[in-house]
GUPA-659151 format. One record per residue: residue in three letters; x, y, z of N, C-alpha, C, O in turn. Coordinates in steps of 0.2 Angstrom, whole numbers, padded with zeros to 4 digits. Atoms other than C-alpha are relative to their C-alpha. Layout:
REM GUPA-659151
aa, nX, nY, nZ, caX, caY, caZ, cX, cY, cZ, oX, oY, oZ
ALA, X, Y, Z, X, Y, Z, X, Y, Z, X, Y, Z
...
***
This chain:
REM GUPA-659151
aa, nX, nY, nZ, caX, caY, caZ, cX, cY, cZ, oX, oY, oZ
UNK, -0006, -0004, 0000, -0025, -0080, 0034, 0006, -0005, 0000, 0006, -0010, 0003
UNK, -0006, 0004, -0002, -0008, -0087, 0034, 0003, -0003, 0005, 0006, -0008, 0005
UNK, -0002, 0002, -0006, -0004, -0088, 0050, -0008, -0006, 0003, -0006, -0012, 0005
UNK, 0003, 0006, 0000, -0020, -0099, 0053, 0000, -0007, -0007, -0002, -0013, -0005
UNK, -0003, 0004, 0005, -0015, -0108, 0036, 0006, -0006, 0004, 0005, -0011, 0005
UNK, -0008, 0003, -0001, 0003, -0113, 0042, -0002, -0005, 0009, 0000, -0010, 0012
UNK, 0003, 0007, -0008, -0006, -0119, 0062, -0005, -0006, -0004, -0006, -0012, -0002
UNK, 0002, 0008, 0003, -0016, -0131, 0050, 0002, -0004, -0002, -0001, -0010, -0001
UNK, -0006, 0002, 0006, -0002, -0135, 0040, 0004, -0007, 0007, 0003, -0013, 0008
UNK, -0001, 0005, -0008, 0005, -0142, 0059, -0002, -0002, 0003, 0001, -0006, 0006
UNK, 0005, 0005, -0003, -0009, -0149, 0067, 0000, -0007, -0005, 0000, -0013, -0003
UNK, 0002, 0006, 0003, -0010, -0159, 0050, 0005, -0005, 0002, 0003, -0010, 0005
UNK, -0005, 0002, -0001, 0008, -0164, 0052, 0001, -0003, 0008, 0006, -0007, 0010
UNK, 0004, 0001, -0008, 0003, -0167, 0070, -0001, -0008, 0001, 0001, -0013, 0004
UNK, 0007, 0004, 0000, -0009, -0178, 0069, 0002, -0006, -0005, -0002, -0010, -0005
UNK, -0002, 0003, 0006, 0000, -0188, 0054, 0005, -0004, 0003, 0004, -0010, 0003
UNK, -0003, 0004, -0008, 0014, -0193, 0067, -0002, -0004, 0003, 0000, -0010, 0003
UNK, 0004, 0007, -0005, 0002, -0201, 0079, -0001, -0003, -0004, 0005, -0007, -0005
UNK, 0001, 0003, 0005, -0004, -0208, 0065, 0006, -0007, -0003, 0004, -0013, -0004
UNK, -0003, 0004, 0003, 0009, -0216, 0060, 0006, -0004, 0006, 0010, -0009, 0004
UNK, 0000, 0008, -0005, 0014, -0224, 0078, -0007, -0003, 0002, -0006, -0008, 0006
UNK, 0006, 0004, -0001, -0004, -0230, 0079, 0002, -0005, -0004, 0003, -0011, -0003
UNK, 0002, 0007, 0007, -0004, -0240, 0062, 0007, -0001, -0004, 0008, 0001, -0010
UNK, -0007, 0000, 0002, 0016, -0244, 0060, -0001, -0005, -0007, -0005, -0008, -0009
UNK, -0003, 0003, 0008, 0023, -0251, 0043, 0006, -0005, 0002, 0011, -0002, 0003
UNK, -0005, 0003, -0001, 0033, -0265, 0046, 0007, -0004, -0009, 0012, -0008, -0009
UNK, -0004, 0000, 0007, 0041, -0266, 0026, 0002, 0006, -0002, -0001, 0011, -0002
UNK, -0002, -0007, 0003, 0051, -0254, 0017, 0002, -0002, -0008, 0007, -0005, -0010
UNK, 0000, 0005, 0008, 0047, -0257, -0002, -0003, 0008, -0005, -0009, 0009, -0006
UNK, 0002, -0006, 0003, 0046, -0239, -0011, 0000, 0000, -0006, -0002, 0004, -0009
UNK, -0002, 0001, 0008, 0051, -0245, -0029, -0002, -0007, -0002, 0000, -0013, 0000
UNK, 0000, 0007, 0003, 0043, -0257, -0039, 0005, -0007, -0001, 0003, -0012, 0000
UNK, -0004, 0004, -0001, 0059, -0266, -0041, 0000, -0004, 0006, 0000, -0011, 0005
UNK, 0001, 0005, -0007, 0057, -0273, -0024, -0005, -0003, 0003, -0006, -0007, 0008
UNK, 0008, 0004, -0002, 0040, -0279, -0025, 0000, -0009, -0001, 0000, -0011, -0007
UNK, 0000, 0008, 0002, 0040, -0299, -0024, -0006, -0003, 0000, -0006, -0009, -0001
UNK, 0007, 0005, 0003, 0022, -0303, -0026, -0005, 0001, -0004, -0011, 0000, -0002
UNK, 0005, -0003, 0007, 0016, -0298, -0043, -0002, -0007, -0003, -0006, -0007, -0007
UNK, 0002, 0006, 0002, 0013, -0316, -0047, -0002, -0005, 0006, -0002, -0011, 0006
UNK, 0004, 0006, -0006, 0007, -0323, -0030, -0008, 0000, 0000, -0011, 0005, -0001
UNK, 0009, -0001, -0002, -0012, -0327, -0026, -0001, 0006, 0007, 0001, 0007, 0012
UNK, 0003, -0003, -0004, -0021, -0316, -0019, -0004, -0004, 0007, -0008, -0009, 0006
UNK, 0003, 0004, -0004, -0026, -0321, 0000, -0007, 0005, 0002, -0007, 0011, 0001
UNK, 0005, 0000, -0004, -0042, -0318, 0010, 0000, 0006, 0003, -0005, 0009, 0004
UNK, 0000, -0008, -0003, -0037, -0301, 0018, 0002, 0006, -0005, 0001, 0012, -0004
UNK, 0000, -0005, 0006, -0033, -0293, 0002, -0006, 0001, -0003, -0010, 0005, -0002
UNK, 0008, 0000, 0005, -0048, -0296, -0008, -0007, 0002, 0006, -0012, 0005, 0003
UNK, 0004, -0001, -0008, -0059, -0293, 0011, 0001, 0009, -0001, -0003, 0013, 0000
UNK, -0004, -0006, -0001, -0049, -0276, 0009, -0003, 0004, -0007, -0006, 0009, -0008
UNK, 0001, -0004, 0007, -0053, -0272, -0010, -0008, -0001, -0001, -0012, 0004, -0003
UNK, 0010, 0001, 0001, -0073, -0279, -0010, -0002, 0007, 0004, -0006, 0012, 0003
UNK, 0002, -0007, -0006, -0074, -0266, 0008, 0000, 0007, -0003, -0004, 0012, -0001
UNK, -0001, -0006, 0002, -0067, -0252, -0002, -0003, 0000, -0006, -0007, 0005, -0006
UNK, 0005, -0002, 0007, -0076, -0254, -0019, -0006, 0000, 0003, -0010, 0004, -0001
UNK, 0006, -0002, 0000, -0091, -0255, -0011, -0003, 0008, 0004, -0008, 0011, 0004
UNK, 0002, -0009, -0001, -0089, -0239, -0004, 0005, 0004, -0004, 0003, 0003, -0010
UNK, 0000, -0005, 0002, -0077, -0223, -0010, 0008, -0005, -0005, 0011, -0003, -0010
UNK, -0005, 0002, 0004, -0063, -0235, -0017, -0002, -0001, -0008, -0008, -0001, -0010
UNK, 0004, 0001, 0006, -0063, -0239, -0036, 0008, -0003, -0004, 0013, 0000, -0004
UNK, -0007, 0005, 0004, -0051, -0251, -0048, 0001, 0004, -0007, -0004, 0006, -0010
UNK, -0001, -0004, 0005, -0042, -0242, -0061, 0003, -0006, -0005, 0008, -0010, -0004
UNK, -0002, 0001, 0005, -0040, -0251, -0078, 0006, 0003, -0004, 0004, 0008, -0007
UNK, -0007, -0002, 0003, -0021, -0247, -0087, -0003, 0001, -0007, -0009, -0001, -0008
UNK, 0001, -0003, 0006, -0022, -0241, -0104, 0002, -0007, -0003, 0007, -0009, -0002
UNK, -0003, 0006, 0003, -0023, -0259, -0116, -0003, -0005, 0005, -0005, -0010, 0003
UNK, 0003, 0006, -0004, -0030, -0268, -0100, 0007, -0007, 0002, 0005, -0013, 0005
UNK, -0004, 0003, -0005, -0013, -0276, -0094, -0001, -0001, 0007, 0000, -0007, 0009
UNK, 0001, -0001, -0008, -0015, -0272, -0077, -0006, 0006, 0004, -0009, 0010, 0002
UNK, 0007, -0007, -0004, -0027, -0263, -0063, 0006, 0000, 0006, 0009, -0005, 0009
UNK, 0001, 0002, -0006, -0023, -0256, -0049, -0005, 0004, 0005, -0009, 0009, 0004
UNK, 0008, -0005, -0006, -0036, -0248, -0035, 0005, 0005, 0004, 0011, 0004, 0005
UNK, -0001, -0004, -0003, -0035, -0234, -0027, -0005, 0004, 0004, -0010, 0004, 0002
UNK, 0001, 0000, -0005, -0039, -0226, -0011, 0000, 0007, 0000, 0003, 0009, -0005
UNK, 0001, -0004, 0000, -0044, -0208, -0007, -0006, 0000, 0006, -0011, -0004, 0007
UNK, 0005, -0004, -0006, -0053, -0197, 0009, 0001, 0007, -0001, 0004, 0008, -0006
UNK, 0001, -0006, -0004, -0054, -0180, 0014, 0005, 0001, 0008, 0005, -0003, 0013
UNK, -0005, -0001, -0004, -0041, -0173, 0026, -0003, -0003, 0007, 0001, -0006, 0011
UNK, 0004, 0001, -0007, -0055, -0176, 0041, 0000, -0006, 0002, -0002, -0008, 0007
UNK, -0002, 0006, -0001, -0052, -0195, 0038, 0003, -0002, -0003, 0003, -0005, -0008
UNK, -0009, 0001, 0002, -0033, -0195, 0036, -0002, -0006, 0005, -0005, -0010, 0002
UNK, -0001, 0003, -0005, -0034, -0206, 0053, -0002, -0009, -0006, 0002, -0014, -0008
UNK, 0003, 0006, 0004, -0044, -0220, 0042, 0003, -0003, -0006, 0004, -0009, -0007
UNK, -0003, 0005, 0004, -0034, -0221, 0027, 0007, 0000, -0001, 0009, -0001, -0007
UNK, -0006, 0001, -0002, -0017, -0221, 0035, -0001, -0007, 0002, 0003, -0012, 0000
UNK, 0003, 0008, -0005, -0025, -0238, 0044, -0001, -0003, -0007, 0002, -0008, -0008
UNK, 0001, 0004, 0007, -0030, -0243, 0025, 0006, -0001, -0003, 0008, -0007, -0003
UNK, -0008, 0001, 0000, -0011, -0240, 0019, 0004, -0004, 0005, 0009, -0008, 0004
UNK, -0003, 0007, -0005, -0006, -0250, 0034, 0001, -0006, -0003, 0006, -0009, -0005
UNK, 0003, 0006, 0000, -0015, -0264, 0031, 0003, -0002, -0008, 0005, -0008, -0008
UNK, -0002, 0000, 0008, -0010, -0263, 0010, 0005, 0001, 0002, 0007, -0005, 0003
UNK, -0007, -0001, 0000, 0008, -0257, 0014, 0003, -0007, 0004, 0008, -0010, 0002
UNK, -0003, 0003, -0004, 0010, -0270, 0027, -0002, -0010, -0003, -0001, -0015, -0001
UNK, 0001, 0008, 0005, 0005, -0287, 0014, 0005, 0000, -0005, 0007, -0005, -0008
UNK, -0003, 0001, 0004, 0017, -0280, 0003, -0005, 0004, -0007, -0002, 0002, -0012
UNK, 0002, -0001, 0006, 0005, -0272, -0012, 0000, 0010, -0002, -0001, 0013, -0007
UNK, -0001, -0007, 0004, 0009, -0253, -0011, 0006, 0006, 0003, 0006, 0007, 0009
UNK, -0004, -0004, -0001, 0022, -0241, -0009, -0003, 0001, 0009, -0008, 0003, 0011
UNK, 0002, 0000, -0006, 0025, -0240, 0010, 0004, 0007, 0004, 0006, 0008, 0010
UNK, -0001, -0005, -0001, 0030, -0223, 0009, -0007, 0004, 0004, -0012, 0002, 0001
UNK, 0006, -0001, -0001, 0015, -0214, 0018, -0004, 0005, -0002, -0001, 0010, -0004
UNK, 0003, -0005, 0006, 0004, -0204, 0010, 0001, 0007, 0003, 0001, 0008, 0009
UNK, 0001, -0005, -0001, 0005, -0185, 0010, -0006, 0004, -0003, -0008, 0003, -0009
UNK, 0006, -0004, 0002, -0010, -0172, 0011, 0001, 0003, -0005, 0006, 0005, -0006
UNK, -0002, -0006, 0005, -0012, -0161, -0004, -0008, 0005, -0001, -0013, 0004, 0002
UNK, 0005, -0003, 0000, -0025, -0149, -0010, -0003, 0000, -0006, 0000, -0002, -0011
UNK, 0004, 0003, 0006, -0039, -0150, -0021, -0005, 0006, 0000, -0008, 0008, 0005
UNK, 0004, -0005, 0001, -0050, -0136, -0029, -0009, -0003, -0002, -0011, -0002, -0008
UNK, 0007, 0003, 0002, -0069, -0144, -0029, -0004, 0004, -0005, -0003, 0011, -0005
UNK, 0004, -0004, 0006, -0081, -0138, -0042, -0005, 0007, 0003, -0007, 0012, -0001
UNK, 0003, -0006, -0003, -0091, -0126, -0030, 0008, 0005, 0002, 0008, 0010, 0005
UNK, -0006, -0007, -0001, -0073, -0115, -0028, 0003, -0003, 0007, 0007, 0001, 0010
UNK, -0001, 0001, -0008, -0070, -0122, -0011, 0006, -0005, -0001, 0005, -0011, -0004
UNK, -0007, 0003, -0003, -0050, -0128, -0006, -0001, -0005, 0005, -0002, -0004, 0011
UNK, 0002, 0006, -0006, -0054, -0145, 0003, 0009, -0004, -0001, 0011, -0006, -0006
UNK, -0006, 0004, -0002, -0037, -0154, 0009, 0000, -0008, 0001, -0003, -0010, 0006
UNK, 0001, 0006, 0001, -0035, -0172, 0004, 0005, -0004, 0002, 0010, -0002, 0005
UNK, -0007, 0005, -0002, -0025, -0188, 0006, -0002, -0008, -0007, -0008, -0011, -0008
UNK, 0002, 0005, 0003, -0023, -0203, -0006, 0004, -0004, -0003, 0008, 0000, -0005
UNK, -0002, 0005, 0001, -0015, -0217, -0011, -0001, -0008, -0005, -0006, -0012, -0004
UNK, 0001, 0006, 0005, -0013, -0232, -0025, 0003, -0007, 0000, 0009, -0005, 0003
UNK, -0004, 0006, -0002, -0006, -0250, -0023, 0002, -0001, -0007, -0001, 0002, -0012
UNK, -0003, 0001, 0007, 0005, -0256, -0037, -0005, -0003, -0004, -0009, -0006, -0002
UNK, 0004, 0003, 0006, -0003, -0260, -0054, 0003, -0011, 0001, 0009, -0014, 0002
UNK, -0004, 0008, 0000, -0004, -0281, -0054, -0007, -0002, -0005, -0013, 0000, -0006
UNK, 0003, 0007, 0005, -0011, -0295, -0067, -0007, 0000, 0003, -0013, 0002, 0000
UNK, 0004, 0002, -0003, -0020, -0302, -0054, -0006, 0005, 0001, -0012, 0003, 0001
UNK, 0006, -0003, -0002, -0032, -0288, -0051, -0006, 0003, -0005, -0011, 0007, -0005
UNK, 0004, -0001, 0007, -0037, -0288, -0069, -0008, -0003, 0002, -0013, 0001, 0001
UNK, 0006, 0006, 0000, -0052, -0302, -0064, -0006, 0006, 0005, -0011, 0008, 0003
UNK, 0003, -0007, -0005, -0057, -0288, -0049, -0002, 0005, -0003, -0006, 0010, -0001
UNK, 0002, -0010, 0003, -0058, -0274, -0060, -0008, -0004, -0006, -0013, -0001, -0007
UNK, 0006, 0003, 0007, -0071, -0285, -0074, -0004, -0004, 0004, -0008, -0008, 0001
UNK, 0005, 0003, -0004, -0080, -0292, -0059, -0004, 0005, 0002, -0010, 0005, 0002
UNK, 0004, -0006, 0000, -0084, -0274, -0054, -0002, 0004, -0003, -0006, 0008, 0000
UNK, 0001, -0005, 0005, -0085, -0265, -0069, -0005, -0001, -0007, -0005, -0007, -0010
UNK, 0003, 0002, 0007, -0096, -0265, -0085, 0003, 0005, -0004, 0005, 0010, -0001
UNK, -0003, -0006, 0006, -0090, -0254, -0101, -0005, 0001, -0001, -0010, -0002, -0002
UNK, 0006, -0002, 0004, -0101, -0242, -0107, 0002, 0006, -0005, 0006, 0010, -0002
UNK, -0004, -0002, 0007, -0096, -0233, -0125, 0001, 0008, 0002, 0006, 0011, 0000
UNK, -0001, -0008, -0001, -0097, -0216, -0117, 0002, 0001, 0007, 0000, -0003, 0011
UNK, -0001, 0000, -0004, -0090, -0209, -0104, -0004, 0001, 0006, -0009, 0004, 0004
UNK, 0005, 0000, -0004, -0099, -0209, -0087, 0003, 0008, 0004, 0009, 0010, 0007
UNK, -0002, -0005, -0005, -0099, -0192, -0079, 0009, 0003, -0003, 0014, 0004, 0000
UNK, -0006, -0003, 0002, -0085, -0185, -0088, 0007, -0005, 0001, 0011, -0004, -0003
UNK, -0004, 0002, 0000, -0072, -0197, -0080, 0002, -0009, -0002, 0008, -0011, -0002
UNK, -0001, 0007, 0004, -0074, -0216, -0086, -0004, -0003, -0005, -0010, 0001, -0005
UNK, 0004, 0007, 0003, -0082, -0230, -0098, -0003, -0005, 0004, -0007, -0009, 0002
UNK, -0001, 0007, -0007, -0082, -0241, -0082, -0006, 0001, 0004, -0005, 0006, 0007
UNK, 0007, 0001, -0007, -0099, -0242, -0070, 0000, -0005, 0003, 0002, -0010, 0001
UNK, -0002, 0005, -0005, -0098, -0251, -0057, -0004, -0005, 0002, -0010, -0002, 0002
UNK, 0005, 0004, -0001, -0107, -0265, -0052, 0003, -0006, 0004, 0009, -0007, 0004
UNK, -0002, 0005, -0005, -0109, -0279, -0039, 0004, -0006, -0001, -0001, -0010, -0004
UNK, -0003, 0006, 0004, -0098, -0294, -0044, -0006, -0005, 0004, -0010, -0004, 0009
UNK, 0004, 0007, -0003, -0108, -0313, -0041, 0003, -0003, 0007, -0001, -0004, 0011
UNK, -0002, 0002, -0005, -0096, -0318, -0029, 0000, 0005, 0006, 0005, 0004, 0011
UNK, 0000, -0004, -0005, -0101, -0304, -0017, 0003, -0002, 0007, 0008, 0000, 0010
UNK, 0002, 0004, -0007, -0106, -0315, -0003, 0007, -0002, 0003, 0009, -0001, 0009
UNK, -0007, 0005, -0001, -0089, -0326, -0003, 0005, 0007, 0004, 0009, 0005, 0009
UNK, -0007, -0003, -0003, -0078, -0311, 0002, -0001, 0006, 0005, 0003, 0010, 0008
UNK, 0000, -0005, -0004, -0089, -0299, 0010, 0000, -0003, 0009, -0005, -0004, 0013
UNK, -0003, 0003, -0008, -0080, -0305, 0027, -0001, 0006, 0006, -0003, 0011, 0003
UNK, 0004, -0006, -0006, -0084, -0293, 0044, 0008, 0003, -0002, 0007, 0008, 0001
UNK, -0001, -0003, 0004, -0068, -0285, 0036, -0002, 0005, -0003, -0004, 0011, -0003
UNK, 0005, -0005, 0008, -0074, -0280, 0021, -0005, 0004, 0003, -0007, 0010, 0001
UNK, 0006, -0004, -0002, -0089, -0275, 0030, 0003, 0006, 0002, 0001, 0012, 0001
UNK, -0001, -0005, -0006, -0080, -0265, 0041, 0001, 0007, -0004, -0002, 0012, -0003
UNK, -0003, -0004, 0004, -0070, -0255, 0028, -0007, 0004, -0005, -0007, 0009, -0008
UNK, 0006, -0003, 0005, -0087, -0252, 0019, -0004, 0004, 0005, -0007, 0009, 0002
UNK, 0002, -0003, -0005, -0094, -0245, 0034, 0001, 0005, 0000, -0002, 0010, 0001
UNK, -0005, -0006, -0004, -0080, -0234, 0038, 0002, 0005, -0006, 0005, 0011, -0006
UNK, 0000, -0004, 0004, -0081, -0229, 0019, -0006, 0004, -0001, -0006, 0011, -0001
UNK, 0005, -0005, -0002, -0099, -0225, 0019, -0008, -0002, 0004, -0014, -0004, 0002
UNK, 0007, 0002, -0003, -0110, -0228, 0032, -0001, 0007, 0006, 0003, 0010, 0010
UNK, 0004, -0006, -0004, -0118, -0214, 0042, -0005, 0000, 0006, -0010, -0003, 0006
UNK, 0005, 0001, -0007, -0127, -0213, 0060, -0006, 0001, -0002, -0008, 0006, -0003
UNK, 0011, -0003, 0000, -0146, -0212, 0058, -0003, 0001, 0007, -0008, -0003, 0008
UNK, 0005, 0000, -0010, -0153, -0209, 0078, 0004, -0006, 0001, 0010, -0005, -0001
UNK, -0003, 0006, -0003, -0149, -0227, 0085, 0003, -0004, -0005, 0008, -0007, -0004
UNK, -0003, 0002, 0006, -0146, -0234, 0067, 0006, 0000, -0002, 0010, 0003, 0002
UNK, -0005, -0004, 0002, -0134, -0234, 0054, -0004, -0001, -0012, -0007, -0005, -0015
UNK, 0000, -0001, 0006, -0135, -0230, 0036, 0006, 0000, -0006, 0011, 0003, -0005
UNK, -0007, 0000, 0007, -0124, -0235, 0017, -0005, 0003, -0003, -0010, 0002, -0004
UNK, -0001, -0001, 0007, -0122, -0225, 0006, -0001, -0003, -0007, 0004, -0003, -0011
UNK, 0000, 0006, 0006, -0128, -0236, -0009, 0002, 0005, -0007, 0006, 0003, -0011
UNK, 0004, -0005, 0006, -0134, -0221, -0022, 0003, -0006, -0008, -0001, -0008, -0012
UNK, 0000, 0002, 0006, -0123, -0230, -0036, 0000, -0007, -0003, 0004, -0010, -0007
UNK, 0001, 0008, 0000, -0129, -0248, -0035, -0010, 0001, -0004, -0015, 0004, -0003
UNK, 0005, 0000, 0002, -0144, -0252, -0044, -0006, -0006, 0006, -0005, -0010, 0010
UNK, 0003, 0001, -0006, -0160, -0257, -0034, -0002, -0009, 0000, -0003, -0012, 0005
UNK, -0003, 0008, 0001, -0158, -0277, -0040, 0006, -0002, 0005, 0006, -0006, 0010
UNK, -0007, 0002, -0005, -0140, -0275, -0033, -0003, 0001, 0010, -0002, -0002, 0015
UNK, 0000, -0003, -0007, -0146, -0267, -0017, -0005, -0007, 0001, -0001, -0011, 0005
UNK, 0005, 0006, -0002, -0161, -0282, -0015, 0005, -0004, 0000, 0004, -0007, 0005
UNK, -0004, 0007, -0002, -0145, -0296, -0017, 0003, 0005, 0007, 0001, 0002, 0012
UNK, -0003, -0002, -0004, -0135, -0284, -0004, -0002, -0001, 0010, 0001, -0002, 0015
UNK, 0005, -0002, -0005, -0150, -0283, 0009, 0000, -0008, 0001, 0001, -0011, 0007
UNK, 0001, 0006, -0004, -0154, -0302, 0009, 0007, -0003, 0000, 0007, -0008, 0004
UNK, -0006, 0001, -0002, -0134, -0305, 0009, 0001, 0000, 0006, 0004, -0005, 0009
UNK, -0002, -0003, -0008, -0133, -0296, 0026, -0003, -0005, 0005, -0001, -0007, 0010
UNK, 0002, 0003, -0005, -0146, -0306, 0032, 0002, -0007, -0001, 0005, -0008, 0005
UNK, -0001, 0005, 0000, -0142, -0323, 0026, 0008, -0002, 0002, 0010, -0008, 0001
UNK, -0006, 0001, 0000, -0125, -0321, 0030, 0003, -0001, 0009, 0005, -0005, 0012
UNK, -0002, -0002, -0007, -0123, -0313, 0047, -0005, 0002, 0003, -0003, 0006, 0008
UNK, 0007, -0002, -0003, -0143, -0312, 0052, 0002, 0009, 0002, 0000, 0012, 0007
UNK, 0005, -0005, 0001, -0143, -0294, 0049, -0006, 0005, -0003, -0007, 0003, -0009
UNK, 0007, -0003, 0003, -0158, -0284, 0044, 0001, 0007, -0003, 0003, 0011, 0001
UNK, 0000, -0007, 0005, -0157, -0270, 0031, -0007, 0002, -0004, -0012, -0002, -0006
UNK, 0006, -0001, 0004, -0170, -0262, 0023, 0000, 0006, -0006, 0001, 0010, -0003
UNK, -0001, -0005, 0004, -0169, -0250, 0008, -0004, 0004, 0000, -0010, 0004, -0002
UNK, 0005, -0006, 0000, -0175, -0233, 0008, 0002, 0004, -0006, 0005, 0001, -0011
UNK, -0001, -0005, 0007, -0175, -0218, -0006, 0008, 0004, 0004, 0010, 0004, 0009
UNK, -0005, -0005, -0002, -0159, -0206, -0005, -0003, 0006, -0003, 0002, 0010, -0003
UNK, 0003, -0006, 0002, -0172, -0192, -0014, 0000, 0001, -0005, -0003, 0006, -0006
UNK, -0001, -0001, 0004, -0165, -0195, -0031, -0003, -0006, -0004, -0003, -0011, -0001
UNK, 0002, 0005, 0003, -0172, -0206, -0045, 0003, -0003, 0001, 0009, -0001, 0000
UNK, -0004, 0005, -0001, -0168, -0222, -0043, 0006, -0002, 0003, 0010, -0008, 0002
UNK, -0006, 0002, -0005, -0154, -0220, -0030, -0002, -0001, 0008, -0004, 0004, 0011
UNK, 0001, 0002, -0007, -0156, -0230, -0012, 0004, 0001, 0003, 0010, 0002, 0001
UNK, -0003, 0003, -0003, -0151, -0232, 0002, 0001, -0004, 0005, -0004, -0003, 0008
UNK, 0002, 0004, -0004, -0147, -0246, 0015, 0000, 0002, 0007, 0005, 0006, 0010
UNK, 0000, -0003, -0009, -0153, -0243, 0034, 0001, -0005, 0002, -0004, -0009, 0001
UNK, -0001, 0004, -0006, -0147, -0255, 0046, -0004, 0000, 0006, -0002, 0004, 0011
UNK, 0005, -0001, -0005, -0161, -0259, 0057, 0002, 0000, 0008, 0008, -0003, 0009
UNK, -0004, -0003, -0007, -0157, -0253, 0076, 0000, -0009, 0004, 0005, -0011, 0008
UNK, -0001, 0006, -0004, -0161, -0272, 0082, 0005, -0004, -0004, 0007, -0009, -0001
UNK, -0005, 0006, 0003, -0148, -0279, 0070, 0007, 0003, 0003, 0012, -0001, 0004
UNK, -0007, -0003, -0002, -0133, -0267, 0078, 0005, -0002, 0004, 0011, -0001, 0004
UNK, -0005, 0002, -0006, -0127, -0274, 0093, 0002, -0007, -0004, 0008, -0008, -0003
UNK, -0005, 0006, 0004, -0124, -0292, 0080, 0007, 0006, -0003, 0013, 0007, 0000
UNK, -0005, -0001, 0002, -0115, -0281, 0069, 0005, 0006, 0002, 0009, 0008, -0003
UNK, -0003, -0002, -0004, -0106, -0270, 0081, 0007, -0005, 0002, 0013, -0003, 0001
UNK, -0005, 0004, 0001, -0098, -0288, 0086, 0005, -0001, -0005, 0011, 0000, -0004
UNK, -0003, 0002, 0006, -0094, -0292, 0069, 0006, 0003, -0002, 0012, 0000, -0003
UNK, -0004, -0005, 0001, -0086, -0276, 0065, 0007, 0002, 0004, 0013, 0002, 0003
UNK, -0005, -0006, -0005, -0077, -0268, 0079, 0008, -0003, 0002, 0011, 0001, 0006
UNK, -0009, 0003, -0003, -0058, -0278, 0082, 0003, 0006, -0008, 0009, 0009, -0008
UNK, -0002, -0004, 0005, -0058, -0268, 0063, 0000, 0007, -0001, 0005, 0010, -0003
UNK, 0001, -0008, 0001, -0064, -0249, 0064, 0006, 0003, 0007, 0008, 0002, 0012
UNK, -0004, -0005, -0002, -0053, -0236, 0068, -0003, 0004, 0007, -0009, 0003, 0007
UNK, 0000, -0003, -0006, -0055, -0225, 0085, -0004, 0006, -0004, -0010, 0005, -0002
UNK, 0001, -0004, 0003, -0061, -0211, 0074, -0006, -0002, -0003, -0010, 0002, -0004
UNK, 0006, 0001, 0005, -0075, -0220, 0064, -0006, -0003, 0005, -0011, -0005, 0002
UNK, 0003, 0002, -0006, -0083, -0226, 0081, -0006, 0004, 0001, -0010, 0003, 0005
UNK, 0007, -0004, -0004, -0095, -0214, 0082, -0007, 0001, -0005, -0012, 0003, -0004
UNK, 0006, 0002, 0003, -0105, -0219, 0067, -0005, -0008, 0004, -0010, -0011, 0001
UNK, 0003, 0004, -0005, -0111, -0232, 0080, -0004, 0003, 0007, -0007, 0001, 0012
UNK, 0003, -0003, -0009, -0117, -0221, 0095, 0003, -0003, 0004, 0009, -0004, 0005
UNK, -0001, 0004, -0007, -0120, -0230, 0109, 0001, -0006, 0000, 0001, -0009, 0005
UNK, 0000, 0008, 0001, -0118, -0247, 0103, 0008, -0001, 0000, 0009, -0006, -0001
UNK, -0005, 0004, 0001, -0099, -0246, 0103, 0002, 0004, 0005, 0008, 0003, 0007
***
């Protein structure tokens, strides 16, 4: 009804508010003209921030010509909290408009009005190398919307930082009982074999790979003895809201 419409409409608005004295913005850069680090190196907590996101729901947009890329960002109204906290962290380095994002509405293919939030960091040079570390070209489109399939870059290991993990977690990792589980489906079962002994060799956790019930799509369980390491690892990073894909361990 309308009248439960319009109390939605202000709870979102609500909730958007806290939100935005939880995770303050301390730059105000709404027009490219004002951006001063299109030609800086990338440091350590950006690329920590983009590996975290491509390995879950994020993904690098190639420009028409291949000039420039830039990534973008997107949830579901139910985890606004999480990518107001990702806009933070990118607004507050300088790489995207620090205006905050607004909800909007999206008609999904079952007919169903799901209420979204999303957000892009300016197009830069620099993120040319990121998008061709993640991407393979394939002559036909995938799924109606790219050429581009995504894949694990070599330099995985180097930047998957307890950051990165975190953001990858909080994009898609799932409670199991005492566990936790990723989302792999669109990693091939090679990739997921470097991904598992990564985890271990890196920060002694243990993963194992399961089916997700479709051909050739896995996915990673986090063994319930490795949780409380990566609980440590994790937790100065995850949001109040994404907390409870750990249970009891946080």
């Amino acid at each position: 009804s309308t009248i439960a419409s319009n109390m939605l409409m202000l709870y979102m608005i609500y909730i958007t508010q806290i939100n935005k004295v939880k995770y303050p913005i301390k730059l105000n850069i709404t027009n490219r003209n004002q951006v001063t680090n299109f030609y800086s190196p990338l440091n350590m907590d950006m690329i920590s921030i983009i590996y975290g996101s491509l390995l879950g729901d994020g993904h690098a947009e190639r420009h028409s010509g291949g000039k420039s890329t830039r990534i973008c960002f997107y949830q579901e109204s139910s985890n606004e909290e999480y990518l107001l906290y990702l806009h933070s962290l990118m607004a507050n380095l300088g790489y995207c408009n620090t205006t905050i994002p607004k909800m909007f509405t999206r008609l999904k293919k079952n007919g169903v009005m799901r209420k979204c939030i999303r957000f892009t960091t300016w197009s830069y040079d620099q993120f040319n190398s990121i998008h061709s570390k993640w991407y393979m070209y394939h002559p036909q489109s995938i799924k109606g919307r790219s050429n581009y399939i995504k894949m694990l870059p070599k330099d995985m290991e180097l930047y998957t930082t307890p950051l990165a993990t975190a953001i990858w977690i909080m994009d898609d990792g799932g409670k199991v009982g005492n566990a936790l589980k990723l989302s792999t489906n669109n990693f091939t079962y090679d990739e997921l074999l470097f991904l598992t002994s990564m985890t271990k060799n890196k920060y002694n956790t243990t993963c194992s790979m399961q089916s997700a019930g479709a051909k050739s799509q896995y996915y990673m369980y986090m063994w319930v003895e490795s949780m409380p390491d990566l609980v440590k690892m994790v937790k100065p990073y995850m949001v109040p809201c994404m907390k409870y894909k750990f249970g009891n361990h946080m």
